[in-house]
C-alpha angles and dihedrals in degrees: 000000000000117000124207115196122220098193101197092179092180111178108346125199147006100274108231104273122218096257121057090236078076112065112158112271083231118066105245135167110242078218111149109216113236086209095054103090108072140089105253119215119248110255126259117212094030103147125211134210134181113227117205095253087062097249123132129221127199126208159159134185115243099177081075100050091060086260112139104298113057101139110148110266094359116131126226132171134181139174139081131329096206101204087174135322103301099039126078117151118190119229131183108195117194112198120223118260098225129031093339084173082077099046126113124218127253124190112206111191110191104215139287134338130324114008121093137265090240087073087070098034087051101026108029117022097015101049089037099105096036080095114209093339120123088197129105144144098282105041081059096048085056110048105019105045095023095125090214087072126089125243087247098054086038086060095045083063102040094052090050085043094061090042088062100033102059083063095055091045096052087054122035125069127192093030115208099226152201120175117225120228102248111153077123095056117058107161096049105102103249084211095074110056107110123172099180142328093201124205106250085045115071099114088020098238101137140080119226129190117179108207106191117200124248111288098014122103107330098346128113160176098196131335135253137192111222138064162308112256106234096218103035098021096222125137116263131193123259088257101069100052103351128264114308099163146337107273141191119257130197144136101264093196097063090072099038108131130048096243089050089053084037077066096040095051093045091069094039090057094047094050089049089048082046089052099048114080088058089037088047122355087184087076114087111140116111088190105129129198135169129204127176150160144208111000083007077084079083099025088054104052094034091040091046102048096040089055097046089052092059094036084064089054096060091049099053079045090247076123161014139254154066111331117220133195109227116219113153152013122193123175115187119204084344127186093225100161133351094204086066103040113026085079078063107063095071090049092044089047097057097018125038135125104275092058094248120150108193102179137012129260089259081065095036092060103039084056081046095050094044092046090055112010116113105284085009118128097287093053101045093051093061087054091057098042086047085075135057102252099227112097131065088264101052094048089049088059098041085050098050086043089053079047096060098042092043104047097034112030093027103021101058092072084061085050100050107001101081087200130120118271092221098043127019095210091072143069120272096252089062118181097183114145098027107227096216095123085095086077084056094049093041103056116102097235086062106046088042087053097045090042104252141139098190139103112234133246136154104218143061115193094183093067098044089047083045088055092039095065096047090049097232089161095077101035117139097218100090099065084048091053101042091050090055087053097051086048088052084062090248108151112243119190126192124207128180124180090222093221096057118103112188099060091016121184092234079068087048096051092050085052099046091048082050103057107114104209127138090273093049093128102038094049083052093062102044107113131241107262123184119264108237133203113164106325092323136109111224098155154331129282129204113178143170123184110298089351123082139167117201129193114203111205116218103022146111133211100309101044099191085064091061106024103037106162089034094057095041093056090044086058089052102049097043093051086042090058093245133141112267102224094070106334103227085117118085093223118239141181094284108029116135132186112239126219141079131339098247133028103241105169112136141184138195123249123218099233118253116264114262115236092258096055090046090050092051098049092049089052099057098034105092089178079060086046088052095043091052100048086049097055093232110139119243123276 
């Protein structure tokens, strides 16, 4: 069976919020791009096309402008889908490499509000099976080839990129590139330059579109000249601090809840379908999957379950539009249901499964208390979920209620743990994965080949803070929705990194004991099997017909990034119908995963550097030094 992926990566991330209670609920770089500040240019060449449902599409074709895809006779396409006005939504749509006509789609959505779908395409599927390599294609481009930076400090990085890179070579087959433009550049090795392997491209047999959400990346409702505010990070006229650049605007509270851009991408992923068969007439499978991570635990479920409701509709004829044929939903380190897994931050935090104690039982029982305490998280939830989240008053309670939970029970590792908020295992200030591909994104030679005339940036604040007010974050709708997907015999799959805290696998287990679907009890006491990929244990599997849980050993919030082949053989056999643990069973209504009652597998953590050794090793580094005059952040 040949796949195809639709990554439609809507509005990614938690943006980082102003307290660091707040990270992001998608693990992003605060990296700030060289190659952001300028005025691009509009396009030349960009095509248009009507579809019949009036809706134009614009686009140009990248692949044959040497971006990313140039593979000989291998489509791409990239630009704006214009529902109205006030709506223009960019895409990127990779073509399959073989036999694209048979290939399903799949929607990736990349976490929660306001931060954009090219954090998933750089950071998550498309530096998955760049193993444990930091290096890619951007991060080269930046700080290698960057002319501001002298031939000392080009030769430090070189010299680490190669270091990263062998690795990735030796490993990696069917490479997803992008050559660097290196004329300039003799003596770095051209076989090298990798942009991105992605996951769902290893033998390259599926499609993928990205379709990012107004205001976000290159997205917009209408553009502005002006800035980035350096506090807030929000865009500002000219007329505040000059025009730095050419920006997305939008009104950031006409999309604040999940149901409401359930709504939104529902239309957006019709008017691209309707689109299709004049962008590409290779593509004909209906078959429709949705992956997703982070705050994708509420965009899955509420995504999934809007659009096979309407998807009903067309089919009875109460409506028009495209008919899909719905197949899987996958959520990877979601945020399902705060009620369930906020009581498990504080046990993540002193007892999970590395050893690792990262505050003290002062600390322990402050998060406890002010998860149960009277008015405590808990409390506060069940106020919000008692009305009907819809007017200004109720948003006002179930926002002060997220605030609670957020700042007290989950926020109180961010205050004394020192530990990074995606993986356990590093330090607090955690630069895995690096976020450099917005150097990439930024130069002239890329926006003029994908069609834009925007600077680049991969956050929104005006849409987390949006989402933030209606208290979207706690909302009760997502277990609901995910239970009526798993009763209409949709294959869900869970997936948790299992060193990853703030959406930490001891809070996905809860969730996934706490679905209430027809086969509640039976998936409960099936029992933990190991998770096999050649040979190899990479996690545990419990399963239960068309439900599984998996715990992915070694890895943080994306686990693509960690686990790539792992990741990548869990997505098969999940899409293929076969049972997750080794996938030699063709799953049926009863299958159940045998093994033992609690996954109990455990591994040890290398202690973080105290401030004195830190201190030592910069000083006597010079390729640091180097590093440091140049402004390149550190590898």
């Amino acid at each position: 069976m040949l796949f195809s992926l639709a990554a439609f990566l809507a509005s990614c991330a938690f943006a980082q919020g102003a307290k660091n209670t707040r990270p992001n609920l998608q693990a992003r770089s605060n990296y700030s791009p060289k190659h952001a500040r300028q005025l691009p240019a509009n396009a030349p060449g960009v095509k248009t096309l009507v579809t019949p449902q009036n809706i134009t599409i614009r686009y140009k074709e990248p692949g044959k402008e040497g971006v990313c895809e140039t593979t000989p006779g291998v489509n791409s396409y990239s630009g704006y889908i214009d529902l109205d006005e006030n709506t223009h939504t960019f895409f990127w749509f990779f073509e399959a490499r073989h036999n694209p006509e048979k290939a399903p789609t799949t929607l990736w959505l990349n976490g929660g509000p306001g931060s954009d779908s090219m954090i998933g395409l750089f950071e998550g599927i498309s530096t998955s099976v760049l193993l444990v390599s930091v290096f890619d294609w951007s991060r080269t481009w930046s700080l290698f080839c960057n002319p501001e930076f002298n031939n000392s400090t080009k030769s430090v990085l070189m010299e680490r990129s190669l270091e990263y890179a062998v690795s990735v070579t030796a490993t990696v087959n069917n490479l997803f590139l992008c050559p660097l433009p290196l004329n300039s550049y003799p003596e770095w090795p051209r076989g090298i330059f990798i942009l991105s392997a992605p996951l769902f491209l290893p033998s390259p047999r599926e499609n993928i579109v990205l379709i990012c959400r107004s205001g976000v990346g290159f997205s917009y409702s209408q553009e502005e000249a002006g800035s980035l505010n350096p506090y807030t990070g929000v865009v500002e006229p000219a007329s505040f601090a000059g025009a730095a650049g050419r920006y997305p605007v939008i009104n950031a509270t006409a999309l604040d809840t999940t149901n409401l851009a359930a709504v939104a991408a529902w239309h957006v992923l019709q008017g691209f379908l309707g689109g299709l068969p004049q962008l590409d007439p290779n593509i004909k499978s209906k078959e429709f999957n949705l992956w997703t991570e982070s705050y994708g635990g509420h965009y899955g479920p509420a995504f999934f379950e809007y659009f096979y409701e309407q998807n009903s509709l067309i089919a009875n004829g109460t409506t028009k539009g495209i008919q899909l044929n719905f197949n899987t939903l996958g959520i990877i380190n979601g945020i399902i249901d705060e009620a369930i897994q906020a009581g498990y931050y504080p046990e993540f935090a002193t007892k999970n499964t590395y050893g690792i104690v990262a505050y003290n039982d002062t600390v322990y029982k402050y998060a406890k208390f002010a998860n149960e305490m009277i008015g405590g998280c808990l409390d506060q939830i069940s106020q919000c979920r008692a009305t009907n989240q819809s007017s200004l008053a109720d948003f006002a309670i179930c926002a002060e209620a997220a605030n609670m939970c957020r700042d007290n029970v989950e926020g109180s590792y961010y205050n004394y743990g020192n530990r990074g908020t995606y993986d356990i295992r590093h330090p607090q200030q955690d630069p895995t994965p690096p976020g450099y591909f917005a150097d990439y994104l930024n130069l002239a030679s890329t926006a003029s080949a994908l069609g834009v005339n925007l600077n680049y940036s991969s956050s929104n604040n005006d849409v987390y803070y949006a989402f933030q007010q209606t208290g979207d974050f706690i909302f009760p709708d997502f277990k609901i929705d995910l239970e009526k997907i798993l009763n209409n015999s949709v294959r869900v799959a869970l997936i948790y990194g299992d060193a990853d805290y703030i959406c930490n696998w001891f809070g996905g287990q809860a969730i996934s004991l706490n679905i209430n679907y027809q086969h509640k009890k039976e998936f409960a006491a099936a029992g933990y099997s190991p998770f096999l990929v050649n040979g190899t244990e990479y996690g545990e599997v419990r399963q239960y017909g068309n439900f599984s849980f998996l715990r992915m050993y070694e890895s943080g919030h994306e686990v693509p990034y960690y686990q790539p082949l792992a990741s990548l053989e869990m997505f098969k056999r999940t899409l293929h119908g076969r049972n997750v643990a080794d996938g030699k069973t063709k799953l049926t209504g009863n299958y159940s995963s045998p093994g033992i009652a609690n996954a109990t597998h455990t591994e040890s953590f290398v202690p973080l550097p105290t401030s004195t050794s830190a201190s030592a090793s910069g000083s006597s580094s010079s390729a640091t030094a180097a590093a440091k005059n140049a402004h390149i952040p550190e590898w």
